[in-house]
N, C-alpha and C positions, 0 to 999 in steps of 0.2 A: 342698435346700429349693426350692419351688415360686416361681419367678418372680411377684413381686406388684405387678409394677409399674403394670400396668393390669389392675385389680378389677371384676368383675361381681359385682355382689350380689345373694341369694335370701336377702330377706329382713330386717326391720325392724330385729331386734337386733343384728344383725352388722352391719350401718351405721351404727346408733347407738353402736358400739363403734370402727368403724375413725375414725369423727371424732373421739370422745374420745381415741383415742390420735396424732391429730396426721397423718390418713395422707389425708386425704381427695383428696389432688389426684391418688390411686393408681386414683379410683374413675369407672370410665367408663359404670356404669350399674348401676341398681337396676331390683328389681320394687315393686310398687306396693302394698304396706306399710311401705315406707322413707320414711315422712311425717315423722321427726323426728332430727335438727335442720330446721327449714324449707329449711335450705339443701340437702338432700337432693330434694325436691321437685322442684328445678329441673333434674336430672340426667335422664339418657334411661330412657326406663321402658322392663320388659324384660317386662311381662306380672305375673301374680300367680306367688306363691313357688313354688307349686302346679303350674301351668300357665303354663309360662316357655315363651318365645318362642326354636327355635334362631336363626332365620335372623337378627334381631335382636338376639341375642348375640353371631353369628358379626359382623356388622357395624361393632360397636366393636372387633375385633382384642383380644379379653381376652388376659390369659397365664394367667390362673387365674380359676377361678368359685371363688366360694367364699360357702355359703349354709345356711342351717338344717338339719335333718335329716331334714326333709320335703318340702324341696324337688324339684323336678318336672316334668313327668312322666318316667317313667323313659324313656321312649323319645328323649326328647329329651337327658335326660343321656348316656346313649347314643352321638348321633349327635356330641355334644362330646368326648367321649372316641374316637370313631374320627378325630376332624380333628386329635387332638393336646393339644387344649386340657384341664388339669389341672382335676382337681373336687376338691375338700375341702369335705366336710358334718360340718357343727361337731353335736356330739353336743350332746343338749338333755337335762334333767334339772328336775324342775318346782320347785323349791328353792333357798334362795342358795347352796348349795353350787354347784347347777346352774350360777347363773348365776359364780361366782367361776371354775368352772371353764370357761364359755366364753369369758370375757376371759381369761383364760391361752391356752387352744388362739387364739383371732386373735391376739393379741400373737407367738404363735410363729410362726405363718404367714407373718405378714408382717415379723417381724425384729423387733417393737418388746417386747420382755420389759419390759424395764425400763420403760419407760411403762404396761405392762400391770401389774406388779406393784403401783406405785403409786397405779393406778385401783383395785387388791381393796381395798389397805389404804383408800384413801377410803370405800369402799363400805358405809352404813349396816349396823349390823345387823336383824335380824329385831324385830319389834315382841314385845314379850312383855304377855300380857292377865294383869289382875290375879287375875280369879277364874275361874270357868272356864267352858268356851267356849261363846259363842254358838253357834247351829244358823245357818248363812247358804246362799244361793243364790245362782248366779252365772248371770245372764242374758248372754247375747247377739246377740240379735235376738227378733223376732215372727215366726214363717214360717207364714201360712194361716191364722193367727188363733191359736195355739201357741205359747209360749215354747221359744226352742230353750237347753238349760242344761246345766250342765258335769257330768259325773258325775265318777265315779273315774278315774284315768291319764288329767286333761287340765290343762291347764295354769289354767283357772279354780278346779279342786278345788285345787294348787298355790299357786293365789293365796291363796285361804282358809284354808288352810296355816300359809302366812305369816305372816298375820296372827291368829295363832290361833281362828279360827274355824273349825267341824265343817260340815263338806259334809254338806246335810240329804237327798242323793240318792244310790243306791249304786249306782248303773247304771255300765257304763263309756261313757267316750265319750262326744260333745255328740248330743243327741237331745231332738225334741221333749217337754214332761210334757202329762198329762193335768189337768183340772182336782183328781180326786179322787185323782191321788198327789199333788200337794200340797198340798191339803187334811189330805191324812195326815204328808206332812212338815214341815208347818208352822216352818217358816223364820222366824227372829229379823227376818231383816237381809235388804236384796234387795238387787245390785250387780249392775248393769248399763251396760254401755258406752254411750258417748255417744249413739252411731249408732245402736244400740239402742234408749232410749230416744225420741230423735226420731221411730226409725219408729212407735213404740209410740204418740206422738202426746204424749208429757208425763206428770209422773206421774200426776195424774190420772186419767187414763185407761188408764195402767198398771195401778194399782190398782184401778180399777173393772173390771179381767178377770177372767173368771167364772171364769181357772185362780189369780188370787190375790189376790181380793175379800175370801176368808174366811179368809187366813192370819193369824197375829201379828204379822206386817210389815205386811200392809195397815192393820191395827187401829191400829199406830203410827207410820203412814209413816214406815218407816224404811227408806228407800233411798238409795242412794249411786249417783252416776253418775259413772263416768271414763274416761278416754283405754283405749280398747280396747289398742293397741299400749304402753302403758304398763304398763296392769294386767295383762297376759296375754301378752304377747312375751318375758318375762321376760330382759329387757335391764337398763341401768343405772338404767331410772326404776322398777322392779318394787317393789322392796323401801320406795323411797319410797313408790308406789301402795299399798302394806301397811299403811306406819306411817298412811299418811291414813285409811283404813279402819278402823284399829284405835284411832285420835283419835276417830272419827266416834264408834265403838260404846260408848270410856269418857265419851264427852260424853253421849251420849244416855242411859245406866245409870245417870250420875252426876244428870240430871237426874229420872228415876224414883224416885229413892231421896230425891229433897227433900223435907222434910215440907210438908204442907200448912197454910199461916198462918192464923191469924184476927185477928181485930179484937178491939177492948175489948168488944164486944157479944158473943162468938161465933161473928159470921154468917165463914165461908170467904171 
C-alpha cells in the first residue's frame, strides 16, 4: 500500500472525500478545484486538475498523488513517476454507483475502510421523479456568446441522470450548441453553475439569449443555479445537488397543475 502520509491532490472530489473521512492533515496540497470544505482553500495550490504543476508538487515532498481520472498532463505525471513519487487515479463513473465506488477506492488508499464504508451507508439515495422525465440542459459557462453544455459521456448528462431527468442533447462531450439545436431540443429545465450564470450576467439575460429565448425553459423560467463542483464533481454533495433539482422540478409541475381560482363573480 502506497505511502499516504503527505497527499497531493487532483482534484475537488477526492478532497472532499479525504476530509470527510478524518485524514485531512495527510494533505499538503490541492489543485484549484478543491474549493470545498473552505478549509481546503487555504492549502498550497498545485495548478488546475488538468494542468498540474510538477515542480510544485515536487516542492511539498508528496508520497503519493492521488487524483481524478483525468488528471494532468500526462507529461507531467510522467516526470512524477520517474522521481519515484506514486500516482493513483481514482476511476470516475458518472452515477451514485460512481460515486460510492470512489469513496471506497480513497478509503483504501489511504487505510480508512471503515470510515469509508460508513460515509456510503450515510450517502442519500438517488432522487426518484414521480411521472416521467423531464427533458433538461445542463449549462456550464457562455464561451463567445454560446452556451457550452453537457452531451452524452459527461458528468452533467450524469447529473441529469440522477436526478431523473432526460438529457435534451445527444452529442458527446461538453461543446458549444447553436441557437437552432436548441430551439429543436427544447429543454424543460436549464441548470447551470453558479459561475456560469454570473458570467451569463443573471438570468435575465440568460434567458434573453437568442440560443434559449425560445425554449420551454425560457417560457417558464425554469432554471436552477448551483455549485458547479457539487453538481458535477460527483463527490459527496452530488447526489444532494440531485435531490435539490429534483425538489425544484416537483415544486414547479406541482404548481402547473393548480387549478385556476375565481371569485363569487367569476372574474380569475
Amino acid at each position: 500500500m502506497a505511502d499516504s502520509s503527505r497527499i497531493s491532490v487532483a482534484g475537488g472530489s477526492i478532497t472532499e472525500i479525504l476530509f470527510e473521512l478524518g485524514v485531512s492533515e495527510r494533505i499538503v496540497g490541492v489543485d484549484r478545484t478543491s474549493n470545498y470544505p473552505a478549509e481546503a482553500r487555504e492549502l498550497p495550490q498545485l495548478g488546475y486538475v488538468r494542468n498540474l504543476s510538477a515542480e510544485g508538487m515536487l516542492s511539498l515532498a508528496p508520497t503519493l498523488v492521488l487524483g481524478e481520472h483525468d488528471m494532468g498532463p500526462p507529461n507531467v505525471l510522467e516526470q512524477l513517476s520517474r522521481v519515484g513519487v506514486p500516482i493513483v487515479a481514482v476511476p470516475e463513473r458518472f452515477d451514485r454507483s460512481g460515486i460510492v465506488a470512489k469513496v471506497r477506492c480513497v478509503g483504501d488508499v489511504v487505510a480508512e475502510a471503515d470510515r469509508a464504508r460508513a460515509i456510503i451507508n450515510a450517502l442519500p439515495q438517488a432522487p426518484v421523479p414521480s411521472g416521467a422525465p423531464e427533458r433538461g440542459l445542463v449549462i456550464l459557462n457562455m464561451e463567445e456568446g454560446a452556451p457550452i453544455a453537457a452531451g452524452a459521456d459527461t458528468s452533467g448528462h450524469g447529473f441529469l441522470a440522477l436526478a431523473g431527468v432526460e438529457n435534451v442533447l445527444d452529442f458527446e462531450g461538453w461543446k458549444p450548441v447553436s441557437a437552432e439545436a436548441l430551439a429543436a431540443a427544447k429543454p424543460d429545465i436549464i441548470v447551470i453553475t453558479e459561475r456560469g450564470l454570473k458570467s451569463a450576467g443573471g438570468i435575465d439575460r440568460l434567458l434573453a439569449h437568442p440560443a434559449l429565448a425560445s425554449t420551454p425553459a425560457a417560457g417558464s423560467r425554469a432554471v436552477l443555479s448551483l455549485d458547479g463542483m457539487a453538481m458535477l464533481g460527483f463527490g459527496l454533495r452530488t447526489v444532494t445537488a440531485a435531490q435539490e433539482l429534483r425538489t425544484y422540478l416537483d415544486e414547479m409541475n406541482s404548481a402547473m397543475q393548480v387549478p385556476v381560482s375565481h371569485d363569487a363573480n367569476g372574474r380569475d
